[in-house]
C-alpha positions in Angstrom: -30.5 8.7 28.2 -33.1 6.4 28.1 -35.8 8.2 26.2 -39.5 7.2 26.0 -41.6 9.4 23.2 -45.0 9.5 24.3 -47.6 10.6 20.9 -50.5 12.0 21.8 -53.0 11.0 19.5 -56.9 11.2 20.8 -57.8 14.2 19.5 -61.0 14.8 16.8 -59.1 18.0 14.9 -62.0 19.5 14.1 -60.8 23.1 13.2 -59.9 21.0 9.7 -63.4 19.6 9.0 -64.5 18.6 6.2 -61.1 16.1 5.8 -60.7 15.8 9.7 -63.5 14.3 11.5 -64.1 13.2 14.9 -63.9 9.3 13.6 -60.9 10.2 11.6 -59.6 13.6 12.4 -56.7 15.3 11.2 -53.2 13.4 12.2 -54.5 10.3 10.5 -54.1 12.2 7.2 -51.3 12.9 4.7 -52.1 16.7 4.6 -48.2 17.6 3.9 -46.3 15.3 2.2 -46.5 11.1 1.4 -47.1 10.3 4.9 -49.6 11.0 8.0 -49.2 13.5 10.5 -48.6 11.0 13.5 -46.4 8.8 10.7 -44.3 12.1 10.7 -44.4 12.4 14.0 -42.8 8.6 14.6 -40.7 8.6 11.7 -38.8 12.1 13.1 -37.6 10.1 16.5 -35.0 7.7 14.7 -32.6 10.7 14.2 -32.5 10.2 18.4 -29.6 8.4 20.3 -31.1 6.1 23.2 -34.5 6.6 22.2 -36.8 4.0 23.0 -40.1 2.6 20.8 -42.8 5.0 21.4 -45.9 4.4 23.9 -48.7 5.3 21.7 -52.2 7.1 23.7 -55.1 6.8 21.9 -58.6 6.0 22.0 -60.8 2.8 21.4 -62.7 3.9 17.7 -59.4 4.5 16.7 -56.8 1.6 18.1 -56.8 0.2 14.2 -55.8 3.3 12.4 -52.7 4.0 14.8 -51.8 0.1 14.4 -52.4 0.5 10.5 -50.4 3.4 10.2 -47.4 2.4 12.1 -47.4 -0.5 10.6 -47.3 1.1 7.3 -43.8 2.7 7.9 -41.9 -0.1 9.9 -43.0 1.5 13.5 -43.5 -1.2 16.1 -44.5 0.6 19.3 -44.1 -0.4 22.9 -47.6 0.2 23.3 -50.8 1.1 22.4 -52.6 2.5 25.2 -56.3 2.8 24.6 -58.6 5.5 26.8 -61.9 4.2 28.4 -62.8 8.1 28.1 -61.0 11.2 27.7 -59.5 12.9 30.2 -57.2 15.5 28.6 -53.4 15.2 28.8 -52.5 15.0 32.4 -54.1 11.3 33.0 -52.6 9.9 29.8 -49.2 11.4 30.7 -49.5 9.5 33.8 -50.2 6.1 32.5 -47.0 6.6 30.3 -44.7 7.7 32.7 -46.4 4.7 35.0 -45.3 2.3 31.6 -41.7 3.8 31.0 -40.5 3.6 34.9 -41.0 -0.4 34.7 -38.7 -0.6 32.2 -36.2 2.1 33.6 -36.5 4.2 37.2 -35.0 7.1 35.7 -37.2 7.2 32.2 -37.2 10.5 30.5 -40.8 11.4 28.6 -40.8 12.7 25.0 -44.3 13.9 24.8 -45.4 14.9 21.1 -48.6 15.9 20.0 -49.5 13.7 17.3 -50.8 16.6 14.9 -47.9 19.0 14.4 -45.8 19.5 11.4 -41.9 20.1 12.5 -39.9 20.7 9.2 -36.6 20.7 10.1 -36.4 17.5 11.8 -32.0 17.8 12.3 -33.2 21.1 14.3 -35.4 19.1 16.4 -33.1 16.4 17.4 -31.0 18.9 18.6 -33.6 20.5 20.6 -34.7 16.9 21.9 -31.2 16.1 22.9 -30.5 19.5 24.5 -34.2 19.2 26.8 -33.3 16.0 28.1 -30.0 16.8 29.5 -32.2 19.5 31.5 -35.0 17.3 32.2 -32.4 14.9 33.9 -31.4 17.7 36.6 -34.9 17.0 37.2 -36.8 20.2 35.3 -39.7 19.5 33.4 -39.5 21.2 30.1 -42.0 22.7 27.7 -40.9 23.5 23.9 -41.1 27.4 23.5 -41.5 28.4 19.8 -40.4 31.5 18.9 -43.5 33.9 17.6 -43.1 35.1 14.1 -46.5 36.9 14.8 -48.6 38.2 17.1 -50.9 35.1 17.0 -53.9 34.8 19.6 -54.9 31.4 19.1 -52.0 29.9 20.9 -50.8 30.2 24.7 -48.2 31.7 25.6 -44.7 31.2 28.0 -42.7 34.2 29.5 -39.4 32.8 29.9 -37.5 33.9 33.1 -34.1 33.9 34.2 -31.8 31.7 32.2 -30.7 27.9 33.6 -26.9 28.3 32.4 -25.2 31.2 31.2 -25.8 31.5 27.5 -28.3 29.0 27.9 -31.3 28.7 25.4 -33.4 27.5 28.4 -35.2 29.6 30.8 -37.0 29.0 33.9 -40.3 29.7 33.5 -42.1 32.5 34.6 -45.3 32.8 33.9 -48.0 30.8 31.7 -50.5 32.9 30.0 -53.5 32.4 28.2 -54.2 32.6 25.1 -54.0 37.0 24.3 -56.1 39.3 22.4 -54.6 41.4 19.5 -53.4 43.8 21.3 -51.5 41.9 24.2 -50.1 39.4 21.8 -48.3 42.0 19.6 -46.8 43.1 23.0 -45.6 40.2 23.5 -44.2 40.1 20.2 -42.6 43.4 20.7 -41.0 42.7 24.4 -39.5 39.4 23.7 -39.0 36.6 26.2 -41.8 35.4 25.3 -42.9 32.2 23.3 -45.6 29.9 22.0 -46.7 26.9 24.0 -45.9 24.3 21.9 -47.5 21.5 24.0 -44.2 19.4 23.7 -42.3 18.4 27.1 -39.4 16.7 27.8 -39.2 15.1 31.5 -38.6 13.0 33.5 -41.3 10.3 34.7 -40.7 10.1 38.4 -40.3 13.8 38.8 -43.7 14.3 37.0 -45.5 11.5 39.0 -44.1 13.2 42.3 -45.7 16.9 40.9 -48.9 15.1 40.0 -49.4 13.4 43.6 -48.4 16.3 45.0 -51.2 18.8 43.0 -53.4 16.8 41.4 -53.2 13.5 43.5 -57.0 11.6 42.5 -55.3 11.8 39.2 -51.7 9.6 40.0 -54.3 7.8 42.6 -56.6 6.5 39.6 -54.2 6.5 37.0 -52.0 3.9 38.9 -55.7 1.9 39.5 -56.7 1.9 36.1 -52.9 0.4 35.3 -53.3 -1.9 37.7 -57.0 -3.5 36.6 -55.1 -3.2 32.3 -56.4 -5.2 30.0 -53.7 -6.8 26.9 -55.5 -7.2 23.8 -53.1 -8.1 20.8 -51.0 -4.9 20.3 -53.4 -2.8 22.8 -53.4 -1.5 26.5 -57.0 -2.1 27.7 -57.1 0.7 31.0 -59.2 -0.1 33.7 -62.3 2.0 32.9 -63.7 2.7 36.1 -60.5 4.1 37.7 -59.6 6.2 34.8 -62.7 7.5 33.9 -62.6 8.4 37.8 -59.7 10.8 37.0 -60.2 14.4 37.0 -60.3 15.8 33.7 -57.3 17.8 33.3 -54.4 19.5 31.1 -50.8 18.8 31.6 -50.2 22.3 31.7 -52.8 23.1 34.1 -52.3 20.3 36.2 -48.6 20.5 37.2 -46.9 22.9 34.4 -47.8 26.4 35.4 -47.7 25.1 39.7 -44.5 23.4 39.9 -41.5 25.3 40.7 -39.2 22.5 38.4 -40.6 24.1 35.2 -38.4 25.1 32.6 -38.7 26.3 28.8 -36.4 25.6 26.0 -36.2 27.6 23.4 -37.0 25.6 20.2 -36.2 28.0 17.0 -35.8 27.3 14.0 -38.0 24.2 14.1 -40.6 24.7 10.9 -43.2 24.2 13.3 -47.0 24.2 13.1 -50.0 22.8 14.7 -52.3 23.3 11.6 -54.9 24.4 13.9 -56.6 25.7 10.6 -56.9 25.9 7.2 -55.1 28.8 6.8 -52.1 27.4 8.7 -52.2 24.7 6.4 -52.1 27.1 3.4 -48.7 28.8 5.1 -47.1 25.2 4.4 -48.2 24.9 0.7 -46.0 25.4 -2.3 -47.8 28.4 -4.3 -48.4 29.2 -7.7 -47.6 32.4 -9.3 -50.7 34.1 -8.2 -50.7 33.0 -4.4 -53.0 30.0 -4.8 -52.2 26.5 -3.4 -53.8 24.3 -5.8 -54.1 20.6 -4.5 -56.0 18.3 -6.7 -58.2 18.3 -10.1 -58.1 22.1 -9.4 -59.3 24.5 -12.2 -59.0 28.8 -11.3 -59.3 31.7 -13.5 -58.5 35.2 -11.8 -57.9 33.2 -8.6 -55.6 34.8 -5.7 -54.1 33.9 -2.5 -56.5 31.4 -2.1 -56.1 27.4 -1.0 -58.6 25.1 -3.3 -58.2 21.2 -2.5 -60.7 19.0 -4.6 -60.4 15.1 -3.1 -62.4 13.2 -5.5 -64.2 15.7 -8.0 -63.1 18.5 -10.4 -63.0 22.1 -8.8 -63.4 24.9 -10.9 -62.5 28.9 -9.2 -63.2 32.2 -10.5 -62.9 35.4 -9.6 -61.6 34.9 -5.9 -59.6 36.3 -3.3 -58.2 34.7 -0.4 -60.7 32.0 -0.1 -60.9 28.3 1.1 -62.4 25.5 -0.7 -62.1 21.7 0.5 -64.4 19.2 -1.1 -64.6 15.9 -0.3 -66.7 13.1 -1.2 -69.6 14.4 0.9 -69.2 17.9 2.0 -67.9 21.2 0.9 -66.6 23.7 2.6 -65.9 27.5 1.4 -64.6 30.3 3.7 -62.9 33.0 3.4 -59.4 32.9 4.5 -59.6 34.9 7.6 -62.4 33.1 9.0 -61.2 29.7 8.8 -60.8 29.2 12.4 -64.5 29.3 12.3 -65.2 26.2 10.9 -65.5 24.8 14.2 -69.1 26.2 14.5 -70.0 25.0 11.4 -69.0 21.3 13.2 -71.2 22.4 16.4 -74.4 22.6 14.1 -73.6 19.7 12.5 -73.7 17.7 16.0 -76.4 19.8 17.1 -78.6 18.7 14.0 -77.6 15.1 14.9 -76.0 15.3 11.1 -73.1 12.4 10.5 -71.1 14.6 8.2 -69.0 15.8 11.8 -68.0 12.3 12.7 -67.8 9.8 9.5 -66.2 10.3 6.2 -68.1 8.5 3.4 -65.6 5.7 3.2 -65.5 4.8 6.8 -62.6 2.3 7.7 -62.8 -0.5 10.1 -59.9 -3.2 10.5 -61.5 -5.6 8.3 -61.4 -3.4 5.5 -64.0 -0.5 4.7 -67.8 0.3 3.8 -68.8 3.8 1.8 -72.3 4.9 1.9 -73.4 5.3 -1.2 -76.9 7.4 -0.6 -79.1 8.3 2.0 -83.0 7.9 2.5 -84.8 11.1 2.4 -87.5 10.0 4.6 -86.2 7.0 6.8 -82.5 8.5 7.1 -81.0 5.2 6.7 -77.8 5.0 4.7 -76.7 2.4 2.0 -73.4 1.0 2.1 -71.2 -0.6 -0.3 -68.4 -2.8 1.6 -64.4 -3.9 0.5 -62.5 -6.2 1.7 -58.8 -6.1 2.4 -57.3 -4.2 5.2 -57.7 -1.0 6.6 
């Protein structure tokens, strides 16, 4: 069916701070299981008949961890397509569905986030395969989870009439925002209704017609900035005046919730999470018999429903309740569970300050191999760094 995956990985993840940074942010760690989020992510596409090598979007700072990392589990990918700037998901789409129609007119895009867990990868090939036998009658398809809550941090799809008859895919009817409380739990208790994913199946041309057609600077500079590329070893070099000339703009926003070829699948039964915080990490963890996930040189007494992961030090808990504790080499963080998500403006002061903490781990990794800054002038603010060799 000629298949092109497209993993989204530019993001900075920084609802996962202190382990996710914005120079290594969160799919470039092995936060569930022995390999990284946008490993998983690679390794779940082999299960997939006719699927082709996946065109990788990603940024300059970090071109060598994507190469590293797929390099790491035997991924060789069609490309690597770096970003001058970021310009949100409708551009990038663009230059991959520009990529995958030189190679085949009638390409159908896989487009993963690079961050998600999906646990039950046999469910997802099935989902995969049953999205692009839509996408080739020319819908373009979104990935619908079905709620288990009446979450408020996620968007939301009301599914419409069906495509078949006992179809699990819908047209779609409406896009909505992100809910309060109070709508959400509607929404839970009407049906029809489901998570935006941020996973589409479709196909290229039919996309590129939908972006001239509502967003055309964006297909006009996009095509430019392929036009003026750049090969550099394994990497896609844009052109970075035409791209950065592209409007700034969602997927969704862009073409999704204007086009009248939009369709939702219903993907149940998928294990799915986005980890968009601490908490949703928790969810995943294997517990103890008290509630606690316990992830590292952990110590608790009279400890419950609490996640405590110590990264290179001993952690000792007492007396909690539904708490949060990540250390890492240099930073702490403690929350309480329910106010996880707010870790984000802990990461505003931090760039506000002009503080590195936000951006760099200690051990910073370059291709050459890695430095870790060993201490910090009080008065001149210059760090110390002690360098490795080897590779990154």
């Amino acid at each position: 069916m000629n298949i092109y995956p497209v993993i989204l990985c530019g993001g900075s993840g920084t609802r996962l701070w202190p382990m996710s940074r914005g120079g290594y942010p969160k799919q470039y760690l092995k936060l569930t299981g022995d390999n990284t989020l946008v490993q998983q992510t690679a390794l779940r596409l082999r299960g997939i008949d006719d699927i082709a090598a996946p065109i990788i979007v990603t940024n300059n700072e970090q071109r060598f961890l994507v190469a590293e990392q797929m390099r790491q589990v035997g991924v060789t990918p069609s490309s690597i397509v770096l970003e001058p700037v970021g310009r949100d998901t409708a551009p990038a789409i663009a230059i991959a569905a520009l990529l995958a129609m030189q190679a085949s007119p009638d390409a159908l895009l896989l487009i993963l986030p690079s961050d998600h867990v999906i646990l039950h990868e046999a469910t997802f090939i099935k989902i995969v395969e049953a999205a692009a036998r839509i996408a080739k009658d020319n819908h373009l398809v979104t990935f619908g989870i079905d709620p288990t809550e009446p979450h408020t941090g996620y968007g939301y799809i009301r599914s419409g009439a069906p495509l078949t008859d006992g179809s699990q895919a819908f047209a779609v009817d409406a896009f909505v925002e992100k809910p309060n409380a109070q709508t959400a739990q509607r929404f839970l208790d009407d049906g029809g209704y489901y998570w935006n994913s941020g996973m589409f199946m479709l196909k290229a041309s039919v996309y590129m017609d939908e972006l001239r057609r509502y967003e055309p600077e964006i297909a006009r500079q996009a095509a430019l900035s392929l036009q003026d590329e750049a090969r550099d070893h394994d990497f896609l070099r844009l052109g970075a005046d035409a791209f950065s000339a592209c409007p700034k703009v969602s997927v969704d926003y862009a073409v999704m919730e204007r086009t009248e070829h939009a369709a939702v699948i219903a993907a149940a039964d998928l294990g799915w999470n986005d980890i968009g915080s601490w908490t949703a990490l928790a969810d995943l963890a294997e517990l103890d018999a008290e509630s606690n996930a316990l992830l590292g040189d952990v110590l608790a007494e009279e400890t419950t429903n609490s996640y405590v992961r110590a990264e290179h030090r001993m952690v000792a808990a007492i007396g909690l309740d539904n708490i949060v504790i990540v250390e890492t080499a240099d930073a702490v963080l403690v929350a309480r569970r329910d106010k996880s998500q707010e870790v984000k403006r802990i990461v505003e002061r931090l760039n506000a300050s002009g503080r590195q903490e936000s951006i760099t781990h200690r051990r910073v990794v370059r291709p050459w191999g890695s430095y870790e800054g060993i201490d910090q002038g009080a008065l001149s603010g210059q760090t110390n760094h002690c360098q490795s060799g080897g590779p990154a």
